[in-house]
C-alpha positions as CSV (number, residue, x, y, z in Angstrom):
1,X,107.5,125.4,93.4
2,X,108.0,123.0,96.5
3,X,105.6,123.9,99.4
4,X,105.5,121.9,102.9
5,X,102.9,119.6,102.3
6,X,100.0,119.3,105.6
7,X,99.3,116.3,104.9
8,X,101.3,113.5,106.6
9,X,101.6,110.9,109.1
10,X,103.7,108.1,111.2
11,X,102.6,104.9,111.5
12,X,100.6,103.4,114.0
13,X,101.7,99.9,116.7
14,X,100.6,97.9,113.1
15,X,102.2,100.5,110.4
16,X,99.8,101.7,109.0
17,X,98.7,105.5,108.9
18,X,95.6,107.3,108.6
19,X,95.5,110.7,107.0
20,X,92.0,112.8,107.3
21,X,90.8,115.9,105.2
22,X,92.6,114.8,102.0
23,X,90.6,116.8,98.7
24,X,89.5,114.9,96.4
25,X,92.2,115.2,93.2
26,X,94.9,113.3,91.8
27,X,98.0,113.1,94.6
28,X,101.3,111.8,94.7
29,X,101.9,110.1,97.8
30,X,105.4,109.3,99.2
31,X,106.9,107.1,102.2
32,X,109.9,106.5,103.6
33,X,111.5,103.6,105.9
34,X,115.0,105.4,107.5
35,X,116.8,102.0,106.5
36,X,114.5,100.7,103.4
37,X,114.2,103.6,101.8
38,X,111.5,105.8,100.1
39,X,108.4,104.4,97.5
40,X,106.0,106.7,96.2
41,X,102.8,106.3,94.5
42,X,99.9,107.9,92.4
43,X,96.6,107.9,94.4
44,X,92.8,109.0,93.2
45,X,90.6,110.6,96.7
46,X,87.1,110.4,95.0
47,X,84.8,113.2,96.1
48,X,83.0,111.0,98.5
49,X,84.8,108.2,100.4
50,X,88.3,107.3,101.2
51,X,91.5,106.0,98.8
52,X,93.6,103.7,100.3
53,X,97.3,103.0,99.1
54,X,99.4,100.1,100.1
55,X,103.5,100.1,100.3
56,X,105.5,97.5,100.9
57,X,109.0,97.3,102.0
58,X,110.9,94.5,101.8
59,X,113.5,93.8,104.7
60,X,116.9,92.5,102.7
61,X,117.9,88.9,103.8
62,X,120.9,89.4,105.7
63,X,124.6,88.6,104.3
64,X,126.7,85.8,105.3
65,X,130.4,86.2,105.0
66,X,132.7,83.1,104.7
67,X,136.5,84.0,105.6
């Protein structure tokens, strides 16, 4: 069953994101860039601190077209 998840976020002037009030479990995270696409990962929120997860897109080097 796919439910709307509350937990989410848009990055901040550096692109990172902070989301609070996370339980502690086993989550799949996901992100998406509107031009790099989507990643996902697997993250572990302890009972007692914070998990941090770290994405990185890669801008694609652009093309050069010889005519």
């Amino acid at each position: 069953m796919n439910r709307p998840c509350p937990y989410f976020g848009v990055t901040d002037g550096s692109g990172d994101i902070r989301i609070l009030n996370v339980p502690a479990d086993e989550h799949n995270s996901s992100v998406r860039h509107e031009r790099l696409g989507q990643q996902q990962a697997h993250v572990t929120v302890p009972l007692n601190g914070e998990a941090a997860v770290t994405f990185d897109f890669v801008k694609p080097a652009p093309i050069t077209v010889s005519v």
